[in-house]
N, C-alpha and C positions, 0 to 999 in steps of 0.2 A: 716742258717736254714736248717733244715734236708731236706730230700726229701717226709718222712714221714708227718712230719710237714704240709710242703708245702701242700700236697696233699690232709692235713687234712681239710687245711684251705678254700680250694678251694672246697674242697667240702659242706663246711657247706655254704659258700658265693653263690655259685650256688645253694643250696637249697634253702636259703632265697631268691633270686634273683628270684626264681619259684615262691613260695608264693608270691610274691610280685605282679610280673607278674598276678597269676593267680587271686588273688584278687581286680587288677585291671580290668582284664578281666570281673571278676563278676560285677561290679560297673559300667561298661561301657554297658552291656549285662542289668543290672537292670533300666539304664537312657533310653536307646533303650526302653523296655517294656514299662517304662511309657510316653515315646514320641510316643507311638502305642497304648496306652490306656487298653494297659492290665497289671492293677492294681494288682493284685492277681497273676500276675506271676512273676512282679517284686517285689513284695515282699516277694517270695520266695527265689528268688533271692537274694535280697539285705541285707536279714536279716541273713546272712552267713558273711556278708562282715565289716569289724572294723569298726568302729565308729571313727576315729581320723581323719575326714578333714571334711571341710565345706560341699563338694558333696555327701559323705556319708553319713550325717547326713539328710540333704536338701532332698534328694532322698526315703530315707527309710521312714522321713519324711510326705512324699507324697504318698507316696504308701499304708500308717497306716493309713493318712485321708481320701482317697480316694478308700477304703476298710474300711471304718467306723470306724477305732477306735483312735476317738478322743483323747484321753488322751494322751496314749503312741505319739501319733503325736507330740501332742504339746510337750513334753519332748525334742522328737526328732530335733523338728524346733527351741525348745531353745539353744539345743545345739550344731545347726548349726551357731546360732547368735552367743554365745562364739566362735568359732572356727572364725569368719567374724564378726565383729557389722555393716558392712557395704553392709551386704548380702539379697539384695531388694527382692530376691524371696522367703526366709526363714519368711524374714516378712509378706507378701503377703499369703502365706499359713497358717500362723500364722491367720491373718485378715479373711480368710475365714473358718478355724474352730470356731472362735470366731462368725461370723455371721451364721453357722449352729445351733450354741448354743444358738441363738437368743440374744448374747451379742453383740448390735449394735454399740455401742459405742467406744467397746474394740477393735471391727474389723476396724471404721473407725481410731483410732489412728495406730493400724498397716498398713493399708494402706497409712496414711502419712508418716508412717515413712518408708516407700517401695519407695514411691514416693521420698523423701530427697535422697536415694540413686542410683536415674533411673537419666542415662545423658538426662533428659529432656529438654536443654538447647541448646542441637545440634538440629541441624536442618535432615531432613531425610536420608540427601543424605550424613553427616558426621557419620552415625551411622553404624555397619556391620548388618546385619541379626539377630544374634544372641540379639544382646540388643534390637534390634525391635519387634522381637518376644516377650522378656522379658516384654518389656514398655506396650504391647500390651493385658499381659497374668492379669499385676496388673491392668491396668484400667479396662478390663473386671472383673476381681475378685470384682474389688472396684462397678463395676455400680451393681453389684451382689447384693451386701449388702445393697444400696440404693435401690434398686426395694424391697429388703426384708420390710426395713421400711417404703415403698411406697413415698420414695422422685424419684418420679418418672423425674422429670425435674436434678436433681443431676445424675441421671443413663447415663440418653440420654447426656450432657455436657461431662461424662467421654467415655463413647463411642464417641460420636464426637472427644472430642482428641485424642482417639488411631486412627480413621479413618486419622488423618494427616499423620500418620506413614503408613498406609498400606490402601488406600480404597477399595482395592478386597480382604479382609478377613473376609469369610464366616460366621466366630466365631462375628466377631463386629455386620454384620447384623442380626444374632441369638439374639446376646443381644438387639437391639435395637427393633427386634419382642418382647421379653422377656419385655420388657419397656411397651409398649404399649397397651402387653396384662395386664400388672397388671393394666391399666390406664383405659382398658375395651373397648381401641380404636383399634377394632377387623380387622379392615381393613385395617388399616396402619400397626397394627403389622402382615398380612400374607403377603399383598406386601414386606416388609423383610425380610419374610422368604422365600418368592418365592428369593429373591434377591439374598437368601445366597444359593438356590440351581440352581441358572443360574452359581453361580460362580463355585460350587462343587456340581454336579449331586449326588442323593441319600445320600445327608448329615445325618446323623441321626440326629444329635440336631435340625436341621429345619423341618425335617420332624415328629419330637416330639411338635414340635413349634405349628405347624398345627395343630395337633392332640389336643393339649392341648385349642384351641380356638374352634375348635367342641366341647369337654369336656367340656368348662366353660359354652357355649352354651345347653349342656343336649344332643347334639346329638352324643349318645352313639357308635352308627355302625359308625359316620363316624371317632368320635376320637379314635375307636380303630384299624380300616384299618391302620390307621397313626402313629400309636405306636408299631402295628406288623409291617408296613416297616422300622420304624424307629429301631426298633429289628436287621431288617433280615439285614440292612445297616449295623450295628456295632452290634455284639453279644456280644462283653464285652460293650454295653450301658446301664449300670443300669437304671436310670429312666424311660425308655421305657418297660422293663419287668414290672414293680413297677405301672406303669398306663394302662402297659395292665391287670394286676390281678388285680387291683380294679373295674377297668370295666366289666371283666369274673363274679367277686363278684356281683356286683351289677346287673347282667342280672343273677344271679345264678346260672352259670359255672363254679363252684365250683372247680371241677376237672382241670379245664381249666387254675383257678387264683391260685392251690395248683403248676400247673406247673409252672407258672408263678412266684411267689414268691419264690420258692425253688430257679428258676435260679438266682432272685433279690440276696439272699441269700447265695450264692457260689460265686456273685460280691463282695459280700458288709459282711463279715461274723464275721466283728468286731463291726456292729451296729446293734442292736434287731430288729430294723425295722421290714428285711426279715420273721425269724422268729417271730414276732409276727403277722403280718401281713397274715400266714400261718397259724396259730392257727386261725384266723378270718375266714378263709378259712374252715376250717374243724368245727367251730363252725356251718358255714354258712350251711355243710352238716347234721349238728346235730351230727357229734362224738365227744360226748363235752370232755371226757374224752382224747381223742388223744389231741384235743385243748389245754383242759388244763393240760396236761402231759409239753405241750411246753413253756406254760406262766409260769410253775413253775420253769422251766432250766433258761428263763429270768428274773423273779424276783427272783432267788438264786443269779443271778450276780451282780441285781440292784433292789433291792427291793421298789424304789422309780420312774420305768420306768411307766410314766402316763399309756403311751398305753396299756401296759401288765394289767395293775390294771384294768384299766375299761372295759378288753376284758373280766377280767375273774367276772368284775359283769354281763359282758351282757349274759356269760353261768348260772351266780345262778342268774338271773332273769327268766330262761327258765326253769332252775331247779326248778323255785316257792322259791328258800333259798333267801326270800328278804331283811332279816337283814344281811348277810352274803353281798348281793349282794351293798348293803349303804355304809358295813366298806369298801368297795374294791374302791367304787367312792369316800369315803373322802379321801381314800390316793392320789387321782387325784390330782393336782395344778390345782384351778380354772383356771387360762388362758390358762390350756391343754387343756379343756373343749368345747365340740364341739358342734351346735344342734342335730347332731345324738345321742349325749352322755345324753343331755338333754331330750330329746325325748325317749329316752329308758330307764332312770331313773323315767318318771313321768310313766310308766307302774306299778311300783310297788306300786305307789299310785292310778293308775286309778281301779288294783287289788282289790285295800284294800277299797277301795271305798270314798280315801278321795280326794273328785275331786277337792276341792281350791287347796291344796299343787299340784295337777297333773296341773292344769292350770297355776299354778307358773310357772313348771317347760317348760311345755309346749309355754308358752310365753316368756322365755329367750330363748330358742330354735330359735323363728322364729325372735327373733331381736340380734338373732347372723347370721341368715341367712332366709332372709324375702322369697326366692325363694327353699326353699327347700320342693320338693316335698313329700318325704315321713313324715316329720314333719307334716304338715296340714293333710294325712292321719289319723296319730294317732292321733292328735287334733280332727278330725271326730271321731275314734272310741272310744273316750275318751269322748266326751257329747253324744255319743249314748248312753254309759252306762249309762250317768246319765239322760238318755230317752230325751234330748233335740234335738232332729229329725233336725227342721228345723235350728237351728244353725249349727248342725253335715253335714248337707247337704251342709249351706255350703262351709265346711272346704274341702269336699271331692271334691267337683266341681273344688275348687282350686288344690286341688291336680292332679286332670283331666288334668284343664288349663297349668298345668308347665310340664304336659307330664311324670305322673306317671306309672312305667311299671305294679308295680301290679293295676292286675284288679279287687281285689277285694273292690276297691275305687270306681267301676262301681256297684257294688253289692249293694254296700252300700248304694252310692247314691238311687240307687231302691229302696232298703227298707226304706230309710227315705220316697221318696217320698209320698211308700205306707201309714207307716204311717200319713203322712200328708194330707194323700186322693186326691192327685194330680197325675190323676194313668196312666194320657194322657203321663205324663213326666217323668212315672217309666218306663212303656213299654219302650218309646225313650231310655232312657240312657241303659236299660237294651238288649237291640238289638242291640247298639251298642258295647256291651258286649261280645253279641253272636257270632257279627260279628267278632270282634277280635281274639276269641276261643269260639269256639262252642262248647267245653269238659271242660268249667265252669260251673257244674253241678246246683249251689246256683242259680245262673243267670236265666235258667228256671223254676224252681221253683215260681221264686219274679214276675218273667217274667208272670207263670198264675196267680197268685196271683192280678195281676196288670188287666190283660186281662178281667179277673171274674168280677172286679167291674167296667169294664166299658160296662158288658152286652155281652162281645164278647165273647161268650164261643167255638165258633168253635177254637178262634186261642189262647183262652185258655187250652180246650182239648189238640190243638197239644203241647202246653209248657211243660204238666203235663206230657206226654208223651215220651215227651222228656228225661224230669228230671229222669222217672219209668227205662227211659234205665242205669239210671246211679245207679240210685237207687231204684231195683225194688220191695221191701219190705217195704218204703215208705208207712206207713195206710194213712196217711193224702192225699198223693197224688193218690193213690189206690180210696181212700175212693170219691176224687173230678171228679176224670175219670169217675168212675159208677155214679156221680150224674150229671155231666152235660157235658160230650160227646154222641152226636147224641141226644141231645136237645135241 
């Protein structure tokens, strides 16, 4: 062989030998990422990297699921299982995009078939680290899918098994809070969460744990203290941004949940969640048009995404296009359908004035969620319109009782009272109105209103007064100051 030859040959063999090297390198550098939980960096990473072995596929995989985009995963995790039929974490991952999709079914067969290939059979002290970790990662996945279906006593059984393997893993007492709370047994599941953070100080998933049983509880400041720590603990924690902008939303920190969600949304940038969720956001500010500029980029990609559909009838119900705003909710899957969805679809009949179809809908609403406060609000303002006062009263009372933040369910109550002539208990509720925010203008107002028919005109004057600060071109209110203050 020449020398030329030779040299040829060596050099093409050391080139490949690089490549080789080097995209090993990338695949070891993209399993690191996702063993650090930053999803979106190793799938930058990894998506560079060939697709011919099991790790590559398994990994890429994971990084597609857990950056939302389900499809392309599952391709990935099938063709991890060609590469391995005997590869428990490929399955596993499989089982849990399958229970994202709410296919409960399909997830617990791959979880069996995860389990068929885990050396479950050894004992603890026969297994290395590595498969412990493994055995650990599918029974947490599997109690996953069980909490999903609410086989609540199947979740706590598969957690108890992995705890044989490991009982100081943080991850198992998360799941076994995660149990408990679906079960609404709020005590036992934060004693596990507390559990999981004696073992690892500032965990974010336990400290989302917490947060999320303030939240189911309605106690808004404190579930969301615990979602910003749980945040500030891990910055690639998607679900901790994602329940801190639904909380900013619903206290109407609009600005607050558009930051919030944009972050959700650079986590997670293969599932429309983020950005629909973002468009809800800017709905919430009233720029319907930026809103739905972004519901139309998600229904180009999937024109069958429930959430997108029914965000963009709840803007053409604000826009008054309420035929427009119907076709957008029948393209919903009824069991996407939620009571807020319900609740804001019977607006377009409380509009129109056809209040049976609004109490239809009004009444699926609260026997999809009997505690939901802002439902029974609009139930109030929906037989207000149809002038039934002391039913609408009340709906709003309830609304009060579950700790509703707008106050104009305090107003309301007022004015039902008034017109029901019961004006001892419009004052009350109406003062406590005041007291919450004195710069609810309506409130003074109902407040003299209420004051007047019970003869009390001194501390009716001061309400009229009041109200003339906010609105001082008021004739009506104008008109009651000149007739009965300093009389």
């Amino acid at each position: 062989m020449s020398t030329k030859i030779f040299r040829s040959i060596l050099i093409v063999f050391t080139a490949v030998m690089a490549l080789t090297s080097f995209a090993n390198d990338n695949l070891d550098r993209g399993i690191a990422a996702i063993k650090a939980g930053d999803y979106v960096k190793a799938l930058d990473i990894l998506k560079s990297v060939s697709k011919n072995s099991y790790e590559a596929n398994l990994y890429y995989g994971i990084a597609l699921f857990k950056t939302g985009s389900l499809a392309e995963a599952e391709k990935s995790l099938k063709a991890a299982i060609r590469e391995d039929e005997e590869g428990a974490a490929a399955y596993s991952s499989l089982g849990e995009i399958y229970s994202q999709q709410k296919k409960y079914s399909d997830a617990a067969a791959q979880f069996e078939l995860s389990k068929k290939y885990l050396p479950l059979s050894k004992t603890k002290d026969q297994l290395d680290k590595e498969e412990i970790v493994l055995i650990i990662s599918v029974l947490k996945a599997e109690s996953e899918n069980f909490i999903a279906e609410m086989k609540v006593d199947k979740a706590i059984s598969s957690l108890t098994q992995a705890k044989i393997y490991d009982d100081k893993n943080p991850l198992l007492y998360v799941g076994l809070g995660d149990a408990y709370l679906a079960r609404g047994a709020f005590d036992i599941a934060k004693s596990n969460y507390d559990e999981a953070l004696k073992l690892k100080p500032n965990y974010a998933p336990a400290l989302y744990g917490i947060g999320d049983i303030s939240f189911k509880r309605k106690k808004y400041s404190e579930a969301l203290e615990n979602f910003i720590k749980s945040a500030d603990a891990d910055n690639n924690f998607a679900p901790a941004y994602f329940r801190k902008g639904v909380i900013f939303y619903l206290i109407d920190k609009f600005d607050d949940a558009i930051e919030a969600f944009t972050r959700y949304d650079v986590l997670v940038p293969g599932s429309p969640r983020g950005k629909t969720y973002l468009a809800k956001s800017y709905y919430g500010k009233r720029e319907f048009d930026k809103a739905l500029g972004i519901l139309e980029e998600v229904l180009a990609k999937d024109p069958n995404y429930s959430e997108a559909n029914k965000y963009v009838a709840y803007i053409k119900i604000e826009q008054k296009k309420y035929d427009e705003a119907e076709q957008y909710f029948n393209k919903v899957k009824p069991e996407d359908l939620n009571a807020e969805d319900y609740t804001k679809w019977s607006i377009i009949y409380k509009d129109k004035k056809e209040f049976s179809k609004a109490y239809q809908h009004l009444d699926k609403a609260v026997s999809l969620d009997s505690n939901d406060e802002n439902t029974y609000f609009e139930y109030g303002k929906t037989l207000f319109a149809d002038t039934n006062y002391a039913r609408a009263n009340v709906m709003f009372l309830k609304s009060i009782e579950l700790g509703i933040i707008n106050l104009g369910a305090y107003v309301f109550s007022g004015v039902c009272y008034y017109y029901t002539k019961e004006f001892d208990k419009g004052v009350e509720i109406l003062l406590k109105c005041t007291e919450k925010d004195p710069n609810i203008k309506s409130a003074w107002l109902w407040l003299g209103n209420n004051y007047i028919n019970l003869n009390k005109n001194a501390e009716a004057c001061a309400a009229y007064k009041k109200y003339l600060e906010f609105e001082p071109n008021d004739q009506f209110a104008l008109d009651q100051v000149a007739r009965i203050c300093g009389k």
